[in-house]
N, C-alpha and C positions, 0 to 999 in steps of 0.2 A: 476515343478519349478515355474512356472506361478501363477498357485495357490497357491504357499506359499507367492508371491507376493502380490496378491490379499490379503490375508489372512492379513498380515501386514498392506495392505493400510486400510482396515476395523477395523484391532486393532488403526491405528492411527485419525480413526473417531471416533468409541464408546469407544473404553478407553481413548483419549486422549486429543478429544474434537477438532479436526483440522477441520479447514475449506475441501470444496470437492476442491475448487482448488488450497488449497498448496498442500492436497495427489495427484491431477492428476500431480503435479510438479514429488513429488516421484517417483510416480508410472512411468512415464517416465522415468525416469532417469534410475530407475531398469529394464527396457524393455530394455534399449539399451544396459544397460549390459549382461543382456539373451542371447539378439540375438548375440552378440561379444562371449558368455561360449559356446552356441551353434554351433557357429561355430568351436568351437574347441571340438567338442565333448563331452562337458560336461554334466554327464547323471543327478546329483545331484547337489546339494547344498554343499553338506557333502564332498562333494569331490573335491573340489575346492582345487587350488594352488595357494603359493605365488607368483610363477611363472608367472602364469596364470593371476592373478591380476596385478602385475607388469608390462607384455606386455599391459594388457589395459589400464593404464594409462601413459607408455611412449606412447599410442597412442593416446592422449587423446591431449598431450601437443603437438603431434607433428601436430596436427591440429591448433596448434597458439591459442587455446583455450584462453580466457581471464580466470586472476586468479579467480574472482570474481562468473564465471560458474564452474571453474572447483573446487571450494573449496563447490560449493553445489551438485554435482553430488558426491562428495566423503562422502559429509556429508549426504546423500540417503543413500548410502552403507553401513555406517556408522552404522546409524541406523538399515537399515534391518538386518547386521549381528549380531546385540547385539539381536535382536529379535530371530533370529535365535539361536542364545546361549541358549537364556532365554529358547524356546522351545523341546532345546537339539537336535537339527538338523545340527547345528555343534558343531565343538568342541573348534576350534582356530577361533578367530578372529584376521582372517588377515588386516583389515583395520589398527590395533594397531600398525603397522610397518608404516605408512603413515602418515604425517602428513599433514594439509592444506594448498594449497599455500598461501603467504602471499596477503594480500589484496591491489590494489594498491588504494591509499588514495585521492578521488574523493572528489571535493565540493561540495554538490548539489547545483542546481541552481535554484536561487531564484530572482523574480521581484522585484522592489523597489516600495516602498509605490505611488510614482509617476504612476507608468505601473496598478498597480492595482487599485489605482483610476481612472484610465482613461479608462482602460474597465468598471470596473462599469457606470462610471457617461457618458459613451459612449450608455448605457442602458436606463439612469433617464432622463424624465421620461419615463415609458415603453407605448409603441405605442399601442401595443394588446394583448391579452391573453396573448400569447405563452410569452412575454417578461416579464412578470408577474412573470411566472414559475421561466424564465433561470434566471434572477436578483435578484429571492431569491434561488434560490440554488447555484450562484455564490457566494452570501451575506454569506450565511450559511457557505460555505466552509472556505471563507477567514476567518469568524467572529471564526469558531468553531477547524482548521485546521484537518478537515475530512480528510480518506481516502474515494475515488472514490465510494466502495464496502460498505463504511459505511453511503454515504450520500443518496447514492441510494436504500439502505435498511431500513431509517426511516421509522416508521412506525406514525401515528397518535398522537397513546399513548405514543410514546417518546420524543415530545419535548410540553412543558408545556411554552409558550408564557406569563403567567403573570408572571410568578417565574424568567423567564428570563433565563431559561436552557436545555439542552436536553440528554436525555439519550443514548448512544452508547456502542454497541455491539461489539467488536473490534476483532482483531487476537487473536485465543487462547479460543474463547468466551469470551472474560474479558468483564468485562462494567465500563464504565466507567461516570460519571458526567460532563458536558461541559455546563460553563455559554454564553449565545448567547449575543450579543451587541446590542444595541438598533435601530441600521438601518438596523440588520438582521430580529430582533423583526418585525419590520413595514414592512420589503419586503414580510415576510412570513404569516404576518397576511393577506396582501393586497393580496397576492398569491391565499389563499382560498376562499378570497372574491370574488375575478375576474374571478379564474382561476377552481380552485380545485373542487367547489359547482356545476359548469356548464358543468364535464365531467366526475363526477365521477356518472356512471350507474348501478353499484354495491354498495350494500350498505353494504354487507362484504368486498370490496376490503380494505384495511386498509393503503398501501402505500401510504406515504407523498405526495411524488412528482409523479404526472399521465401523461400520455400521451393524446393528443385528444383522443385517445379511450376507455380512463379513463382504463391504466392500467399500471402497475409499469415500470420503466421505468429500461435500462440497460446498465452498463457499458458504453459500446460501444458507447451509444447515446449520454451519456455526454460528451465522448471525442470529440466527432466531434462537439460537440455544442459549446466547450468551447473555440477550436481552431479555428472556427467560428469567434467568441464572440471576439476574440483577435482580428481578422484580419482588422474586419470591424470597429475595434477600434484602427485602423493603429501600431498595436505592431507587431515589424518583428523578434524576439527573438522567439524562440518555446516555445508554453506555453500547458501546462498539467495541466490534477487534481494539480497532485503532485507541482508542480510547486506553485501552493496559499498554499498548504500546508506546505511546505521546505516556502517561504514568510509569511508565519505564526510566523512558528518557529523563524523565524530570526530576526525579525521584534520587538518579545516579548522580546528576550533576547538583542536587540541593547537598548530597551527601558528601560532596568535594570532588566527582569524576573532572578528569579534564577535556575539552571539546572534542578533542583529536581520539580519544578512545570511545567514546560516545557514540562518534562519527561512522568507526569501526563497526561495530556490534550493532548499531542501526542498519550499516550496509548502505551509508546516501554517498551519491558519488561526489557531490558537492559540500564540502563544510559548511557553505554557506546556508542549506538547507536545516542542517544539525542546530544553524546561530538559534532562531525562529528558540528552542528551547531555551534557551539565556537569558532571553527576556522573562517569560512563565516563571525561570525559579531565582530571578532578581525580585520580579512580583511580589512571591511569595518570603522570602526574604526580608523584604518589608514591610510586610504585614507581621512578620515574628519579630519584627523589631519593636512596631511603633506598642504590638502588645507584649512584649515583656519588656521594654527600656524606660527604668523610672521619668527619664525628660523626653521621653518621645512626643 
């Protein structure tokens, strides 16, 4: 049963084009299912019950689960049993009796032009190398609304400094075109001057952004750099990747962007994703109302 698991997670790499850490999301989800068929003795796939399903998700919620996990552990399942179908290893899809919980309707949370200028310019100008680096991939972020996973995967040949754009690779493999702003232009030109030329020891290494030991940098690093970066720039709000990027979004459409281009330069394969900002800079729309309209 493992292995048919496996087998999926691989169909949703080579046929499908998925990132390795949305399938390790999957693939979790379906282990924890396993181990739950397993305990109840289940020897196949094929022999699975609605029954059997059904006790695992009233147990799912009886853990207080949030809607928002438990609508993608179902949508794992989901998945692999259509997979299943397809491969004729079952016959019913039981998930089609379930439907997902609703989603509860979160704002994301986004800094205002003020907090994000005040880390940056809490940077300008940069004291040494290293600040080189972190102020143009701050720059970059805010200017291009990156994901975390996309800004740390530039490579050399993707962003083009005179054209004033850069190329990205996104969820799904999609790529997408993203024009850079002109004080991301200068941080990142000034980046390779100061920074990039003097640690990069490999001359195959291709990755944008290097580490002193001239080697790509991860995830993880930018997190902690970035929550750094806030702190020491006195912002007591939590701030994340995501965080300049949802400030991205919000910022373009407060400013008159339309959805549909919005959409675009996020990179969401769903509009409906991109809506979720609409509300945020309606919000805030009204709050510049009721304080600057003499009868508000």
């Amino acid at each position: 049963m493992d292995k048919e698991i496996e087998g999926y997670c691989q169909y949703l790499i080579v046929e499908l084009g998925l990132a390795q850490s949305t399938v390790a999301g999957y693939r979790g989800d379906l282990r924890a299912f396993l181990a739950f068929a397993e305990e109840k003795k289940l020897q196949s796939w094929a022999d699975l019950t609605l029954p059997l399903l059904t006790n695992y998700i009233h147990e799912l919620n009886q853990r207080g689960m949030k809607p928002a996990t438990l609508s993608r552990k179902l949508s794992s399942m989901r998945g692999f049993f259509q997979y299943l179908m397809k491969e004729s290893r079952m016959a019913t899809d039981w998930m089609a009796y379930f439907d997902n919980p609703k989603k509860e309707e979160t704002l994301p949370k986004a800094l205002s032009n003020a907090d994000v200028e005040r880390i940056l310019d809490h940077m300008s100008p940069p004291v040494d190398p290293k600040d080189f680096r972190d102020l143009a991939m701050l720059e970059l972020l805010y200017a291009c609304g990156l994901r975390v996973s996309e800004l740390v995967g530039l490579s050399l040949m993707d962003v083009d400094l005179d054209a004033s754009y850069l190329r990205c690779i996104g969820k799904g493999n999609k790529e997408r075109i993203i024009p850079i702003g002109d004080k991301a232009v200068l941080s990142v030109r000034n980046y390779l001057t100061v920074y990039r030329q003097n640690v990069a020891k490999d001359p195959k290494e291709r990755a944008l952004f290097l580490s002193q030991r001239g080697k790509a940098l991860s995830r993880q690093w930018f997190w902690s750099m970035i929550k750094e970066r806030a702190q020491k720039a006195g912002i007591e709000a939590p701030v994340s990747p995501h965080t300049f990027r949802h400030s991205f979004a919000t910022n373009l459409l407060v400013g008159g962007a339309d959805l549909r281009s919005v959409q675009e330069l996020l990179g969401h394969a769903d509009v409906s994703t991109t809506q979720v900002y609409t509300h945020l800079s309606d919000q805030r729309l009204r709050e510049v109302y009721k304080k600057s309209h003499p009868r508000a």
